[in-house]
Each structure stands twice: as structure tokens, then as C-alpha cells.
N, CA, C and O of each residue as an XYZ file, in Angstrom:
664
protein
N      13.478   -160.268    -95.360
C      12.712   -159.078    -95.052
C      13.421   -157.857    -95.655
O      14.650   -157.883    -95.717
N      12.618   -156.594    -96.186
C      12.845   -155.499    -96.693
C      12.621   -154.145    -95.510
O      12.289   -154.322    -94.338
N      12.850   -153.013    -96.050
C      12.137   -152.022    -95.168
C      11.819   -151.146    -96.630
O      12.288   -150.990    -97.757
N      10.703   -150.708    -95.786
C      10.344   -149.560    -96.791
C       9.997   -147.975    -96.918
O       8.858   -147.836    -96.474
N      10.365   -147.099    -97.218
C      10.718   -146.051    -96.674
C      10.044   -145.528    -95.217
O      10.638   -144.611    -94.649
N       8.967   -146.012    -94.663
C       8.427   -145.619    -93.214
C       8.894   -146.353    -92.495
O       8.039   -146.812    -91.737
N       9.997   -146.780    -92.299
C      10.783   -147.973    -91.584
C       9.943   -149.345    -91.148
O      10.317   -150.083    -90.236
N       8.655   -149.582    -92.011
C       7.752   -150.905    -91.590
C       8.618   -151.752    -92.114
O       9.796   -151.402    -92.185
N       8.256   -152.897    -92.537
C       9.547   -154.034    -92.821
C       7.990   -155.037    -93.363
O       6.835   -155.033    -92.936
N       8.628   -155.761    -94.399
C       7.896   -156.571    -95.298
C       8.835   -157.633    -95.825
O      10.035   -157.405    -95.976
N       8.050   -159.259    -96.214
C       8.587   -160.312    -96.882
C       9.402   -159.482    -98.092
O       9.199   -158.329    -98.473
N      10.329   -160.394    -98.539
C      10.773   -160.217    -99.682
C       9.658   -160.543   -101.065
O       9.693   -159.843   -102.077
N       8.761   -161.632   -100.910
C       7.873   -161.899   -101.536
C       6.336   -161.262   -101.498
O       5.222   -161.593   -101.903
N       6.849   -160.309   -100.874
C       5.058   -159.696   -100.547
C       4.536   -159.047   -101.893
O       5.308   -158.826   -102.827
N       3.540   -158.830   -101.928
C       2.947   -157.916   -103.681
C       3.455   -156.624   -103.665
O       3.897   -156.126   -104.701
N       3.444   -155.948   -102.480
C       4.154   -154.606   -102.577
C       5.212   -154.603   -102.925
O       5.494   -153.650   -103.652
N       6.269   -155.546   -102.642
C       7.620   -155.179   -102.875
C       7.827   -156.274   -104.118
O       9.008   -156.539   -104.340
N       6.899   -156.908   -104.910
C       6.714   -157.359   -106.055
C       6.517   -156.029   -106.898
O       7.330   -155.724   -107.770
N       5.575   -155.367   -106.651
C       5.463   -154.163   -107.264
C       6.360   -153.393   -107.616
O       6.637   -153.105   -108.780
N       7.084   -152.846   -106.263
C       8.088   -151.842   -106.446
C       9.487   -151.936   -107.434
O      10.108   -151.116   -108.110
N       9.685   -153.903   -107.032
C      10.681   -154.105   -108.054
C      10.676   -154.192   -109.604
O      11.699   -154.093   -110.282
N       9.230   -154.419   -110.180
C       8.650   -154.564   -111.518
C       8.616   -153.259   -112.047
O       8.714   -153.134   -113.268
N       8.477   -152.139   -111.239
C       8.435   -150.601   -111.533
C      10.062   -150.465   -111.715
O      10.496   -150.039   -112.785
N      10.919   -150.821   -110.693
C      12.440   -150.870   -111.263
C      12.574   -151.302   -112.340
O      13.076   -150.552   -113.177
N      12.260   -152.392   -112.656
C      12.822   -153.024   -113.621
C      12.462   -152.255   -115.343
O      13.253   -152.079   -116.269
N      10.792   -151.889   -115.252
C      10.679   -151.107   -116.441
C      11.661   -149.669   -116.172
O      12.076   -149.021   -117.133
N      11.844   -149.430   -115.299
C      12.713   -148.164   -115.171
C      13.832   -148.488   -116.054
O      14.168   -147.828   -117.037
N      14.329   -149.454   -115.667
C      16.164   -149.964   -116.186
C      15.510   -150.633   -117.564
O      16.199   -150.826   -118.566
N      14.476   -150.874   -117.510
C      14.381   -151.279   -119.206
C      14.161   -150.102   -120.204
O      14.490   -150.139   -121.390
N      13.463   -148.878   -119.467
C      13.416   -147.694   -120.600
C      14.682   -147.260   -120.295
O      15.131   -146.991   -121.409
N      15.729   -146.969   -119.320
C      16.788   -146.426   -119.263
C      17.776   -147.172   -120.608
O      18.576   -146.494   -121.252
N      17.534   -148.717   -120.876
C      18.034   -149.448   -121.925
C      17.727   -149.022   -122.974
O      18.684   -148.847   -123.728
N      16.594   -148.725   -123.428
C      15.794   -148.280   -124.388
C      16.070   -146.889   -124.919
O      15.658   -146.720   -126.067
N      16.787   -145.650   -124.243
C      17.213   -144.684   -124.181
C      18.546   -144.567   -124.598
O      18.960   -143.434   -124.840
N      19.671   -146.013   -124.791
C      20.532   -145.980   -124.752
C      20.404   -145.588   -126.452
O      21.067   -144.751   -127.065
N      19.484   -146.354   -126.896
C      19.298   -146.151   -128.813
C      18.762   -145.343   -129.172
O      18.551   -145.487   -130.376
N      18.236   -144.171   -128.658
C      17.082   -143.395   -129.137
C      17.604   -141.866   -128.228
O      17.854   -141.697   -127.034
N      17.624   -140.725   -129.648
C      18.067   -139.315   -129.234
C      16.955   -138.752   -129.317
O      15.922   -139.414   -129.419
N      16.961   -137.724   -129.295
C      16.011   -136.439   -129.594
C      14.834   -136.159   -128.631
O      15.014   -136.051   -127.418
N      13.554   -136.038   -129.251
C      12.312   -135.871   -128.305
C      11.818   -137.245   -127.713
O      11.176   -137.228   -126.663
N      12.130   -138.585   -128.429
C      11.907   -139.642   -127.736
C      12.463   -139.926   -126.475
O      11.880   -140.544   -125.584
N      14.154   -139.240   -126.387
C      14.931   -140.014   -125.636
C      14.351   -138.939   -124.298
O      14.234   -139.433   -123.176
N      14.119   -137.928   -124.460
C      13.402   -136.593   -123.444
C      11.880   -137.245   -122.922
O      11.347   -137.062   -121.827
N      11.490   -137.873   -123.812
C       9.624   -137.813   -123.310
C      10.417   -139.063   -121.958
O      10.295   -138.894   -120.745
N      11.273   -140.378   -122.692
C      11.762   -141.691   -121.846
C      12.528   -140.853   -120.569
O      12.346   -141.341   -119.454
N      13.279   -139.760   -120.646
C      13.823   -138.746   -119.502
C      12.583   -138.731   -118.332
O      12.628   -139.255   -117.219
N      11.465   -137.965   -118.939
C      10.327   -137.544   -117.902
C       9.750   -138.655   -117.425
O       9.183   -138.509   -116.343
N       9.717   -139.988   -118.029
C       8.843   -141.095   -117.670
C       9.756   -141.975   -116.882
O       9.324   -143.045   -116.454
N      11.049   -141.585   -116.647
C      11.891   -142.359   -115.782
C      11.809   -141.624   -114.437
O      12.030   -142.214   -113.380
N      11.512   -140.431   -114.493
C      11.608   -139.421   -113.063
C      10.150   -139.795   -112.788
O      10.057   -139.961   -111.571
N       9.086   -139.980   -113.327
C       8.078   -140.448   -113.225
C       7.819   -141.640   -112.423
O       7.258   -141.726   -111.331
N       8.399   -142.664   -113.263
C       8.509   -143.562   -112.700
C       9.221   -144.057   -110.920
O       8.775   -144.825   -110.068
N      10.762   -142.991   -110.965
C      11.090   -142.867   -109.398
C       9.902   -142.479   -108.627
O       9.595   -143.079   -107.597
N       9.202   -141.461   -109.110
C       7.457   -141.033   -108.355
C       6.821   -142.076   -107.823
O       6.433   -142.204   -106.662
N       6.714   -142.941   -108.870
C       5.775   -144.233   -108.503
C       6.459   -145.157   -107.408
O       5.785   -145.739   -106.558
N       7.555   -145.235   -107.467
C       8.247   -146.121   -106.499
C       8.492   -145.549   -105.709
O       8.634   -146.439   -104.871
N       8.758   -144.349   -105.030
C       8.587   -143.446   -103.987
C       6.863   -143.345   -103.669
O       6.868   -142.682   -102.632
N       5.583   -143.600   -103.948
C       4.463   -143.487   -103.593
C       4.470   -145.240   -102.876
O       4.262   -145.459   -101.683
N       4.751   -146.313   -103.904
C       4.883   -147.326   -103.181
C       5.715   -147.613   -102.050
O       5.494   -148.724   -101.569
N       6.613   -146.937   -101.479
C       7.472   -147.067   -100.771
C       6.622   -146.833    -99.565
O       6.598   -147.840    -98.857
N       6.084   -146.074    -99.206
C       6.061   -145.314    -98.150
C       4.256   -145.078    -98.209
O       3.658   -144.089    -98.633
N       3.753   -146.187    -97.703
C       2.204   -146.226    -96.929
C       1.898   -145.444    -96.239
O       2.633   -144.722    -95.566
N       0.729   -145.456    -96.293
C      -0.145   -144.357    -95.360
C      -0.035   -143.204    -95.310
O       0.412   -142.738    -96.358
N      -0.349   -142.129    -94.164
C      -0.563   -140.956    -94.674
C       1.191   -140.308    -94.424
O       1.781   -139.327    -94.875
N       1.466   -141.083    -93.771
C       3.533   -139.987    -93.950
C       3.608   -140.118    -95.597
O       3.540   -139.114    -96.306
N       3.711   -141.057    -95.978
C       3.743   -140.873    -97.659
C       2.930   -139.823    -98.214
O       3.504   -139.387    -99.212
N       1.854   -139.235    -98.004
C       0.881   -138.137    -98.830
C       1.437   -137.432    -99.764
O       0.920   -137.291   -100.872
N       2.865   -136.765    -99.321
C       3.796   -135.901    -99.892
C       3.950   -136.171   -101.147
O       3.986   -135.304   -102.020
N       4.099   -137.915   -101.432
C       5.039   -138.784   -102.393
C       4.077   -138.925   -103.321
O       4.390   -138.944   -104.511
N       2.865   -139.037   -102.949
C       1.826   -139.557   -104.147
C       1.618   -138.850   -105.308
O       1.413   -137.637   -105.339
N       1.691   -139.959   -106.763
C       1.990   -139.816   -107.904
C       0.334   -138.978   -107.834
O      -0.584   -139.396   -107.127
N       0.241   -137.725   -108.742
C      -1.249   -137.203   -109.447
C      -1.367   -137.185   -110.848
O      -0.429   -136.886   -111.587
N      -2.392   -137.470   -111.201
C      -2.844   -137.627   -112.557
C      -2.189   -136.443   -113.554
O      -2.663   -136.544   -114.685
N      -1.349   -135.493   -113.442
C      -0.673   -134.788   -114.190
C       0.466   -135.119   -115.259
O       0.705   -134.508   -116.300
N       1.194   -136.396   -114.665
C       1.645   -136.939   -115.825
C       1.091   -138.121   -116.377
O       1.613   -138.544   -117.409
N       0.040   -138.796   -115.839
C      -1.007   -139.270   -116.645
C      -1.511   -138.734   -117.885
O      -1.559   -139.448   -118.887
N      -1.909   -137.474   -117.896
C      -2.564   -136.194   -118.611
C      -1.314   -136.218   -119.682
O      -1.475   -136.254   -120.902
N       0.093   -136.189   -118.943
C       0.963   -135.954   -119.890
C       1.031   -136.933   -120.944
O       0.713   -136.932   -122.133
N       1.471   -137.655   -120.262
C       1.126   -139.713   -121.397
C       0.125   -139.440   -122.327
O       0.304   -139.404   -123.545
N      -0.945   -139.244   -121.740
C      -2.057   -139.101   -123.077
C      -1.703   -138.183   -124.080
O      -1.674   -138.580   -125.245
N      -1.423   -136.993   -123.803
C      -1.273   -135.863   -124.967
C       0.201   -136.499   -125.941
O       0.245   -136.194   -127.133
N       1.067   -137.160   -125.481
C       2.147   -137.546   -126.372
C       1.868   -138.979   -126.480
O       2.982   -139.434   -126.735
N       1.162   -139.831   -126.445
C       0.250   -140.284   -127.136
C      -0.442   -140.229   -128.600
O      -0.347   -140.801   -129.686
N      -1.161   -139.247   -128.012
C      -2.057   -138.738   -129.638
C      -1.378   -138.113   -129.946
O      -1.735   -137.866   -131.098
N      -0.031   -137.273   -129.647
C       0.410   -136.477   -130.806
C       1.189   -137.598   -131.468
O       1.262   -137.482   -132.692
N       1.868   -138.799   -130.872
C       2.549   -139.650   -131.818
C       1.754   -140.317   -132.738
O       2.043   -140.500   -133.921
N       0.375   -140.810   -131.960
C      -0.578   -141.390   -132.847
C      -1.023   -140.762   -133.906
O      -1.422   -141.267   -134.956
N      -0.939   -139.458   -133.571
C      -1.541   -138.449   -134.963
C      -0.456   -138.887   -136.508
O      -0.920   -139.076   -137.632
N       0.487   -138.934   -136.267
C       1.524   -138.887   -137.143
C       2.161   -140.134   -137.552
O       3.324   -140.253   -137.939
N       0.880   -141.479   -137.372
C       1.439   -142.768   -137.812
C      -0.181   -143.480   -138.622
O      -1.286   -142.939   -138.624
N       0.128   -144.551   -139.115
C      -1.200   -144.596   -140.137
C      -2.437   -145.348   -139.011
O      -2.474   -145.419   -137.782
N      -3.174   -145.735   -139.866
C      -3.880   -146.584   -138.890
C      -3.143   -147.907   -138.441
O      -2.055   -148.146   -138.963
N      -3.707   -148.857   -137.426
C      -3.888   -150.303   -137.385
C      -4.644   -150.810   -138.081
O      -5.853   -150.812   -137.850
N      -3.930   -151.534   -139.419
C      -4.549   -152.885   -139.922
C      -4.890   -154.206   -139.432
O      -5.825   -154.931   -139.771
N      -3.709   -154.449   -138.331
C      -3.284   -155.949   -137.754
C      -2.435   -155.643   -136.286
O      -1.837   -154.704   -135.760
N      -2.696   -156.702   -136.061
C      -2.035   -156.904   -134.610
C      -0.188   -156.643   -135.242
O       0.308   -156.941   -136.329
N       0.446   -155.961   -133.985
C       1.935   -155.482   -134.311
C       2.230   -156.742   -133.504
O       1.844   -157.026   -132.370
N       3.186   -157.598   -134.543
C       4.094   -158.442   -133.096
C       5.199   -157.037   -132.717
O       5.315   -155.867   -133.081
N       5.817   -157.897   -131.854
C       7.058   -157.462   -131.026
C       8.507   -157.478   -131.652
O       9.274   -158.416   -131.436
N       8.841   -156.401   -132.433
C      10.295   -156.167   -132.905
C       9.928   -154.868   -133.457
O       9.489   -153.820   -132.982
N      10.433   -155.512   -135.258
C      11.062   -154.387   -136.177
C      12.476   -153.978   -136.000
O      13.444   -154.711   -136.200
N      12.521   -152.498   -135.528
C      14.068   -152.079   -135.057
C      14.309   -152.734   -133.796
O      13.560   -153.456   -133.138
N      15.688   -152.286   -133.541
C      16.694   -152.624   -131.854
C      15.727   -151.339   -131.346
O      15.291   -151.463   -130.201
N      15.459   -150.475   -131.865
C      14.297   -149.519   -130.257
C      12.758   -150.176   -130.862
O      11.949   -150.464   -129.980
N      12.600   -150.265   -131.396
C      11.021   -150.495   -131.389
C      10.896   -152.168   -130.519
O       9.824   -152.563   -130.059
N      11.970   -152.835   -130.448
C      12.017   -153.817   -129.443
C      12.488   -154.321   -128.533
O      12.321   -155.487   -128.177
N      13.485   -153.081   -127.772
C      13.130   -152.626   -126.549
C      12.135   -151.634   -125.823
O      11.923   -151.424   -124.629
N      11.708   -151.207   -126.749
C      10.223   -150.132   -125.927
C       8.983   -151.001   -126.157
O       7.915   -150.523   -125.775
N       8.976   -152.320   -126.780
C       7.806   -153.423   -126.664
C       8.720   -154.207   -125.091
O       8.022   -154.376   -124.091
N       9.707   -154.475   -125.052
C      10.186   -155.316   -124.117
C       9.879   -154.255   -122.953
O       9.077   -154.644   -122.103
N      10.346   -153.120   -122.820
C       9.825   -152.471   -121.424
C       8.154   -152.149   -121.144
O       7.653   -151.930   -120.041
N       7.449   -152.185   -122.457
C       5.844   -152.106   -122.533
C       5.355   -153.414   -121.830
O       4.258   -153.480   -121.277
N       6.186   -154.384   -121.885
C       5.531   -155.666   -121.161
C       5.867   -156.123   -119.825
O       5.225   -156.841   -119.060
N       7.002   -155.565   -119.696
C       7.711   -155.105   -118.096
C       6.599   -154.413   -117.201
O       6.152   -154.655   -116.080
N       6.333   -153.429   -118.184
C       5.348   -152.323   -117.462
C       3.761   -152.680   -117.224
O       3.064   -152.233   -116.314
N       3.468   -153.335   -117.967
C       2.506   -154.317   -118.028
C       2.468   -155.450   -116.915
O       1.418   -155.618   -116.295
N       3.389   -156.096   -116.692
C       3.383   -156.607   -115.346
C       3.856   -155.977   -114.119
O       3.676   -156.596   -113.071
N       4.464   -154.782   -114.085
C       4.034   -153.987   -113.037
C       2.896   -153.734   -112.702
O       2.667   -153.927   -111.508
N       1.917   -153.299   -113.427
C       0.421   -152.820   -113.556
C      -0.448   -154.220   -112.881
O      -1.284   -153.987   -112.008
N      -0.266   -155.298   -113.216
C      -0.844   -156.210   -112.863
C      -0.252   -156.478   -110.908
O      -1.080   -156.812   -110.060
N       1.008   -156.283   -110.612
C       1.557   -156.506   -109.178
C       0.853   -155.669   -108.401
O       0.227   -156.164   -107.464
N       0.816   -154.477   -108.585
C       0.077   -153.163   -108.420
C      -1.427   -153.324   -108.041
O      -1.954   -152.890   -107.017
N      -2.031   -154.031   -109.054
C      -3.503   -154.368   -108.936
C      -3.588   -155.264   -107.630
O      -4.348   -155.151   -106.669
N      -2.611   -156.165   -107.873
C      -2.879   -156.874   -106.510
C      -2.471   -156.679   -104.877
O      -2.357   -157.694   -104.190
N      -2.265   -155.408   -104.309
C      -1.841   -154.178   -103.393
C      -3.391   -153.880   -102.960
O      -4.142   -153.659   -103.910
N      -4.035   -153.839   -101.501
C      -4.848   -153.161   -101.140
C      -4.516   -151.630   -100.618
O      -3.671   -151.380    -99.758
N      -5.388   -150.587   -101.338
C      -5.171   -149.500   -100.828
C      -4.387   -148.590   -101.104
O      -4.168   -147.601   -100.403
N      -3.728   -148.941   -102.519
C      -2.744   -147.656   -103.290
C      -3.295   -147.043   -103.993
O      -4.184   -147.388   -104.772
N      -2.809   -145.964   -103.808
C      -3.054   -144.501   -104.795
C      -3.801   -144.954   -106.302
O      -2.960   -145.374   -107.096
N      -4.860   -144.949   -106.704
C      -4.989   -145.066   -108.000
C      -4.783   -145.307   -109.148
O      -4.795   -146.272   -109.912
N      -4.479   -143.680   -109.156
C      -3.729   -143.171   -109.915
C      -2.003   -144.104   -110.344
O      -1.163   -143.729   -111.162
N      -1.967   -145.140   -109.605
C      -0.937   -145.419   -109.748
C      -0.964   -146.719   -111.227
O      -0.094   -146.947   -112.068
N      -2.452   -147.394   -111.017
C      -2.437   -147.919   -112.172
C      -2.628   -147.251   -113.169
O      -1.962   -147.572   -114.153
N      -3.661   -146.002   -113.314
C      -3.402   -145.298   -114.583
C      -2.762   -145.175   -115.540
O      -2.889   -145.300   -116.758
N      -1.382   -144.670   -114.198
C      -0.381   -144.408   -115.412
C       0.301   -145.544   -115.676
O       0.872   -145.616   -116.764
N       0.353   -146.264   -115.073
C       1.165   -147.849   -115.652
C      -0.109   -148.347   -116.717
O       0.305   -149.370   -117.263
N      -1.068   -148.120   -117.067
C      -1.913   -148.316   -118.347
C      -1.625   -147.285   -119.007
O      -1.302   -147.854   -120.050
N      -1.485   -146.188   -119.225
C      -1.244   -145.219   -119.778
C       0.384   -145.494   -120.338
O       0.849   -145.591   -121.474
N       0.769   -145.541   -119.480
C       2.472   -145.500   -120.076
C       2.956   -147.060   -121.128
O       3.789   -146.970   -122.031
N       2.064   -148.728   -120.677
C       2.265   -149.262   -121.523
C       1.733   -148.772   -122.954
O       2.351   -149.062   -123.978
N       0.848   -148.202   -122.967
C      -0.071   -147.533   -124.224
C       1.137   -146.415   -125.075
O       1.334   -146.160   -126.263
N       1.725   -145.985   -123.881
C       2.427   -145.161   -124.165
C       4.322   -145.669   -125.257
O       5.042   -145.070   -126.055
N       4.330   -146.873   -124.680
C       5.675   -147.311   -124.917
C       5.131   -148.469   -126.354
O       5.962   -149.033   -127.066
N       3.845   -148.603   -126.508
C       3.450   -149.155   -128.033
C       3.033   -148.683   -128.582
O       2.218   -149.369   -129.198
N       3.034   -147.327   -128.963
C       2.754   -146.293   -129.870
C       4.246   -145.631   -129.712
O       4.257   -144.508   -130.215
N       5.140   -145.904   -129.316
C       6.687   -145.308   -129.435
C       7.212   -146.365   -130.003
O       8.020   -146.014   -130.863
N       7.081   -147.919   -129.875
C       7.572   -148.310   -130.484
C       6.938   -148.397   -132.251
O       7.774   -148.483   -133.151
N       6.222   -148.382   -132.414
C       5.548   -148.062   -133.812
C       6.311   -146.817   -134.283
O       6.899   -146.846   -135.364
N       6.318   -145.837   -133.584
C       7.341   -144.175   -134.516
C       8.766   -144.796   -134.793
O       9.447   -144.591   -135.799
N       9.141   -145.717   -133.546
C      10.644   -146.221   -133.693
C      11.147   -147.145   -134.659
O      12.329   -147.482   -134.710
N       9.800   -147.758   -135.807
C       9.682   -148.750   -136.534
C       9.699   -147.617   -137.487
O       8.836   -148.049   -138.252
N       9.843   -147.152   -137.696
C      10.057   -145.829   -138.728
C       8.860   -145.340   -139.033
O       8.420   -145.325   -140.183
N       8.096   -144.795   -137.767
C       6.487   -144.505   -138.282
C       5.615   -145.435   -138.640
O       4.581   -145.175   -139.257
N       6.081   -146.964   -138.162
C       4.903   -147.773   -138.617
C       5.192   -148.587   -139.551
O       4.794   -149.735   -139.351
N       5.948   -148.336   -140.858
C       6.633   -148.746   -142.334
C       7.117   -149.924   -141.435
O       6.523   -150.969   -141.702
N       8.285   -150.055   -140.177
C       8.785   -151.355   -140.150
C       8.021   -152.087   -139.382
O       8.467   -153.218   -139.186
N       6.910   -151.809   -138.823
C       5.879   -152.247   -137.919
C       5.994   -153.973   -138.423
O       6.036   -154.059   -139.650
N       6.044   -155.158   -137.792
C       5.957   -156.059   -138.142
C       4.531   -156.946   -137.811
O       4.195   -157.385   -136.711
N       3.709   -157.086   -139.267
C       2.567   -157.225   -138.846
C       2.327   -159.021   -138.808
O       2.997   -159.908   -139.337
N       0.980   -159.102   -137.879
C       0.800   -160.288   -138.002
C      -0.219   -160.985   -138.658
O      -1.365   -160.664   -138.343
N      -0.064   -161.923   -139.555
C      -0.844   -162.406   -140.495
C      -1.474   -163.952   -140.151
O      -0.826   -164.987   -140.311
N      -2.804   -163.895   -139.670
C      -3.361   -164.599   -138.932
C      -2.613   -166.532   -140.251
O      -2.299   -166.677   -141.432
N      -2.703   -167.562   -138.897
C      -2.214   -168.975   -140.070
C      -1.151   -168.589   -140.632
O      -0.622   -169.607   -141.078
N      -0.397   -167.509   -140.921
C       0.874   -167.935   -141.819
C       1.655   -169.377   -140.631
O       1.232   -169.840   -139.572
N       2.659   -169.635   -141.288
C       4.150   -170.592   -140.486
C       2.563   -171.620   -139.776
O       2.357   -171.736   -138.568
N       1.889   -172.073   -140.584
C       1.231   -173.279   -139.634
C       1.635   -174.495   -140.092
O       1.259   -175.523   -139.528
């Protein structure tokens, strides 16, 4: 058994606290991901880690004593706009991107799929905040269009070519 910030107490295996730990874990995977990457990337991964404490502080703490804690669509809003501004500044999609290129473009696919199964633990929770999958769709969207800039804009993007290695 766990407790969770309203002092209720839950399985170790319950979906909520499946949730909360899958939201850790992309936390400590963009915090990894940060270890390779300076500048405005390593700042946007700054805001999406305090973000992310948001989300696990909204899951923590049910019902209405939590109200305080709940994540709002404002850094949702944010995700999107750095988004398209990264998307603006990379070419199109020809092909499906596998998963590498650089050491950051494959850890920000490895925490995009982390985050991705957060989103799915989440789904299976009656009665949370929304907004909470949003941004866990938003932010995987968000961490595969970073890893594409981190591929050097796309150039090391490693594409996939349907039947090759058969």
C-alpha cells in the first residue's frame, strides 16, 4: 500500500499509482535527456519537467482538496506553440522516423514513449482532470518533433524504408 497526498492509501498496483509512477519516470527520462542538450531545448525540457511535477501533484491528491493542484490547459497551449515553431523550421515528413539518429534525438524518442505510456495509465483512471491527457498527447508530440531538431533539423532523421533487411 501507498498514500497519496490526501492521506487515502491505495494498492501498489492500482492505475493511479501506475500513472503517477510512468509520469516519474518520463520526468527522469527528460531530466536524462537534458543531460545532452543546452540552450532553448534544454529550457523548453526545464518548463516541461516543472510541468510535469504539476501533473503528478494533480494525480496525487483526488477530489476537491486537490482543486488547487490541477494541471490547466496553459501549458498545453504552451506545447503547441513550441511545437509549430520547431515544426516550422524542419522539412516535411517523407517516411515514418524510426527511433535514434543522435544520443538526444534518442533519448527524447525514449522519453516520447515513456510518455506515451503514461498517457495510456492515465486513460485508464476514472475521473481525472482532462486536461491531464492533453498534455501527455501534446508533450509526446512534443518530444518527436524535438527529437527531429536534435537529429540536426531532420538531416539525421533516420528514415524508414518500407521491405528493406527482409
Amino acid at each position: 500500500m501507498t498514500s497519496l497526498g490526501d492521506g487515502s492509501r491505495l494498492r501498489k498496483d492500482s492505475p493511479r499509482i501506475d500513472a503517477i509512477g510512468a509520469v516519474d519516470e518520463a520526468n527522469a527520462a527528460i531530466g536524462w535527456l537534458r543531460v545532452v542538450v543546452t540552450g532553448d531545448e534544454s529550457a523548453m525540457l526545464a518548463r516541461i519537467q516543472n510541468d510535469l511535477f504539476d501533473v503528478g501533484a494533480d494525480l496525487c491528491v483526488p477530489g476537491k482538496g486537490g482543486d488547487r493542484l490541477r494541471l490547466t490547459d496553459t501549458p498545453v497551449a504552451r506545447l503547441e506553440a513550441e511545437v509549430e515553431a520547431m515544426n516550422g523550421a524542419l522539412p516535411a515528413l517523407t517516411s515514418f522516423i524510426l527511433p535514434g539518429g543522435s544520443e538526444a534525438a534518442g533519448r527524447a524518442h525514449m522519453a516520447r514513449v515513456i510518455v506515451r505510456r503514461a498517457e495510456r495509465y492515465i486513460a485508464a483512471v476514472d475521473g481525472l482532470n482532462p486536461v491531464l491527457q492533453r498534455y501527455l498527447n501534446r508533450l509526446s508530440d512534443h518530444l518527436f518533433v524535438l527529437s527531429r531538431v536534435l537529429n540536426d533539423h531532420g538531416a539525421g532523421d533516420l528514415l524508414w524504408k518500407p521491405g528493406e533487411n527482409r
